[in-house]
N, C-alpha and C positions, 0 to 999 in steps of 0.2 A: 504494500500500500504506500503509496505517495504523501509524506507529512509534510511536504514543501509551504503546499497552501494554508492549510487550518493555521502553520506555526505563524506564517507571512498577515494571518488576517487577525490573529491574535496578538500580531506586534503593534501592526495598524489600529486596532482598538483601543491598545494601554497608551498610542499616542496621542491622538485625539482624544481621549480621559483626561489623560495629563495637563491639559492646561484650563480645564473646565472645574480640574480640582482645586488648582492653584487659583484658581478667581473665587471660588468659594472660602478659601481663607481671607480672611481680611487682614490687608499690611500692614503694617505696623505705622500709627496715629490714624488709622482707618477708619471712623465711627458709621455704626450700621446709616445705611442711606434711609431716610424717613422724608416724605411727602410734606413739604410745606404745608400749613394749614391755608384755607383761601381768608384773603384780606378782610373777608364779610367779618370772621372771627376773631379777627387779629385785633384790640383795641387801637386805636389812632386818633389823634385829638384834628380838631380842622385847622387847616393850614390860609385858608383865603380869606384877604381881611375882612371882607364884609362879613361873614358869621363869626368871626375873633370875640369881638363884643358879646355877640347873643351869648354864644357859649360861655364865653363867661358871668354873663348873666344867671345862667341857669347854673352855673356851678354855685353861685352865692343863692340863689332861692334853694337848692337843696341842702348846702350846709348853715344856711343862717333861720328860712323862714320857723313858724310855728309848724306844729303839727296839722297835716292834712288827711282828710278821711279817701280825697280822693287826688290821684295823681294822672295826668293825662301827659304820655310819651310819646315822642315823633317826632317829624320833621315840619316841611311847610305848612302842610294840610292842619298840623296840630297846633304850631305856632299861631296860624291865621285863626283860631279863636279871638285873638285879639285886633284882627281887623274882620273881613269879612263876616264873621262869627259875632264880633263884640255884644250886638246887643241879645243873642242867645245867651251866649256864655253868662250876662249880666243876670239877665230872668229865670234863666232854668237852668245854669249849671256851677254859678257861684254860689246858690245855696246851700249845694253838697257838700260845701266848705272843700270846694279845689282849687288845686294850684298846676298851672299849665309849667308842661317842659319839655314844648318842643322849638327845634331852631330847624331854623329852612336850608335845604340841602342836607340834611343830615343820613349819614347810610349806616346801617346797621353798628359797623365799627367804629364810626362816631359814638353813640348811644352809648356804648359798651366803656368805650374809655371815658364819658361822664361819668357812667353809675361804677367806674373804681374811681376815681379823681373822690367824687362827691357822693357816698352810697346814701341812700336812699332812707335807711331802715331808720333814724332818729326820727323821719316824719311820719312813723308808726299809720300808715296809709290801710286803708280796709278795702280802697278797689285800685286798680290801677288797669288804665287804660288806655292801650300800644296799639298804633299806627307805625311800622315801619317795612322797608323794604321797598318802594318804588325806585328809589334812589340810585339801588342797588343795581338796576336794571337801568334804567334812566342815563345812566352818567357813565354804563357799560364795564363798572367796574368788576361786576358778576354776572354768572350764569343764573341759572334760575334754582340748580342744586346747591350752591354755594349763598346765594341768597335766603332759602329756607335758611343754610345751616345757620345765618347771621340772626335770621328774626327766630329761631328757638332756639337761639345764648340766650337773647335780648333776653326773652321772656323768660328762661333758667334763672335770670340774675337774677330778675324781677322780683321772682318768686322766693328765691334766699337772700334776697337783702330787705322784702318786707311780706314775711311769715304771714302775718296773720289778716292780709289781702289775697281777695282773688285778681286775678290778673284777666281781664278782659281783653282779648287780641282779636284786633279788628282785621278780617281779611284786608289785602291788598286792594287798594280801589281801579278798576278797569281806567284805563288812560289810551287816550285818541279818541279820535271825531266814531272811526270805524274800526272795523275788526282787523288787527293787526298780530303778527308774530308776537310782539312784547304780551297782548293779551293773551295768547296761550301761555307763558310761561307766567302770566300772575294766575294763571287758572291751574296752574300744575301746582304751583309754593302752593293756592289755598285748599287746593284737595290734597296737599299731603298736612296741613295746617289742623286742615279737620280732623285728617284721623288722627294726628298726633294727640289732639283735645282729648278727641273719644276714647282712643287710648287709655290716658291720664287719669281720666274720668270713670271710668271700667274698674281700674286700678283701683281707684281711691274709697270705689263703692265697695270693691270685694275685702278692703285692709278697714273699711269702715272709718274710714278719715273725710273731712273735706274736700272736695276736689281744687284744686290750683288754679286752675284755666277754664273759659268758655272761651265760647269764637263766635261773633257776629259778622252772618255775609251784609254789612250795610250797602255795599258798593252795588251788587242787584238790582238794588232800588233808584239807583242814579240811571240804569242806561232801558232804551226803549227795547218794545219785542224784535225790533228787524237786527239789535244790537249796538243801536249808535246810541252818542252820547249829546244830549240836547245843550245846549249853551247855557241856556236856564240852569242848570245846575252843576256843569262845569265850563266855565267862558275861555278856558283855554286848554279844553278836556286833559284837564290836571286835576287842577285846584278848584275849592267849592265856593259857590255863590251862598250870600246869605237862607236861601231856600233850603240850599243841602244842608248848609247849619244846623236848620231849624229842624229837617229829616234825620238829622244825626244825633240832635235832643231826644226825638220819638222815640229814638230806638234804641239808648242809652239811662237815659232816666229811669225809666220803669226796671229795668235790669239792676240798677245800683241799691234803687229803693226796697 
C-alpha cells in the first residue's frame, strides 16, 4: 500500500492548523476584542452652544429644585411645554406639582449623562415621564437597534434613580408630512418598546411587586387614516402645536391621577 499520500495530507492539515492556533492565542498586551457599545448608551454631555445653557439649566433644576411628584424627560417636544404647550402645562399639568427636563436636541446619550451629572432621586418623583429617541434617528447618529438600546438605559436609570415612580414612556412620535423609512424604524423601537413594558409588567405581577413602566402610543393620535400628519398638530411634522399639547394632557392626566 502507498502511505505517500495520507502522510503528505496529514502534513498539509497540521499546517494550515498551525496558524489558526496561533491567532487563537492572544499576544502578549492582547486584550480580548469586545464590541464598542453604540453612542445611544454611551453618556455624553452637549457640545453646541445653543443647548450649553438649557443643559445647564436642567442640571440646576435637578440638583437645587424642591421635590416633585412629577418629572417630565426629553428633548424639544418636552422642552416646548414651555412654549407651545405653556398654557396647558399652566392649567393641567403644573398642578401635578411638575417640573419639566427637557432641552431641545437632546438624544438619548445626552439624557443619560444628565441623570449621572445630576441624579434625579432627591426629587423623590412618583411618575416620571420620557419622550426620547427621535433624535437618535433624526440627527442619524443611530440605527433604530441602537436607538431602542439608548431609550431603555434612559428609562433603566429612570427607574433606579427614583424607586418609588413609575416611569411613563411615551412611544416615539411619527415624524414627516408622509410615510417614510424613518417611520418604520420608530415603529420597530415602539413595538419592541411594548413588549419590553409587557414584559416588565408580567414580571412584576408574577414577583407580586409594582410594575416600573407603562407605555402610551400618544403619537396614533396625531396622524390621519391615509397616514399623514396634518399641520394642525405638527406645523413642521416634528414638533407639537398647542392642540397636540392639549391631546397630550388627555392622555397623560388621567394616567398620573
Amino acid at each position: 500500500m502507498n502511505h505517500t499520500f495520507p502522510l503528505l495530507s496529514a502534513v498539509l492539515l497540521l499546517a494550515l492548523a498551525e496558524p489558526a492556533a496561533r491567532s487563537a492565542v492572544p499576544r502578549p498586551g492582547e486584550d480580548d476584542a469586545r464590541p464598542e457599545p453604540p453612542v445611544a448608551v454611551v453618556p455624553a454631555p452637549r457640545t453646541d452652544e445653543w443647548a450649553i445653557a438649557r443643559q445647564a439649566e436642567l442640571l440646576r433644576r435637578a440638583r437645587e429644585s424642591a421635590p416633585h411628584d412629577v418629572l417630565f424627560v426629553g428633548d424639544s417636544i418636552t422642552q416646548a411645554w414651555e412654549g407651545p404647550g405653556a398654557g396647558t402645562w399652566k392649567a393641567r399639568i403644573a398642578p401635578l406639582n411638575a417640573l419639566n427636563l427637557g432641552n431641545s436636541g437632546d438624544r438619548t446619550e445626552h439624557v443619560l449623562w444628565r441623570l449621572r451629572e445630576a441624579p434625579l432621586t432627591r426629587l423623590d418623583a412618583k411618575h416620571v415621564v420620557l419622550l426620547i429617541g427621535t433624535n437618535n434617528l433624526g440627527h442619524g447618529t443611530s440605527d433604530a437597534a441602537e436607538t431602542l438600546a439608548g431609550v431603555t438605559r434612559v428609562a433603566e436609570t429612570l427607574a433606579e434613580q427614583c424607586p418609588d415612580a413609575t416611569i411613563h414612556i411615551l412611544e416615539i412620535f411619527p415624524r414627516g408630512e408622509r410615510m417614510n423609512p424613518m417611520r418604520g424604524d420608530i415603529c420597530q423601537i415602539n413595538q419592541a418598546l411594548r413588549a419590553m413594558v409587557a414584559g416588565e409588567r408580567a414580571a412584576a405581577t408574577t414577583a407580586g411587586r409594582r410594575p416600573r413602566f407603562t407605555i402610551l402610543p400618544l403619537g396614533d393620535a396625531f396622524m390621519r387614516p391615509d397616514g399623514t400628519i396634518p399641520k394642525e398638530i405638527m406645523p413642521d411634522y416634528l414638533h407639537l402645536t398647542p392642540d397636540a399639547y392639549r391631546m397630550w394632557a388627555d392622555a397623560i392626566v388621567p394616567v398620573i391621577r
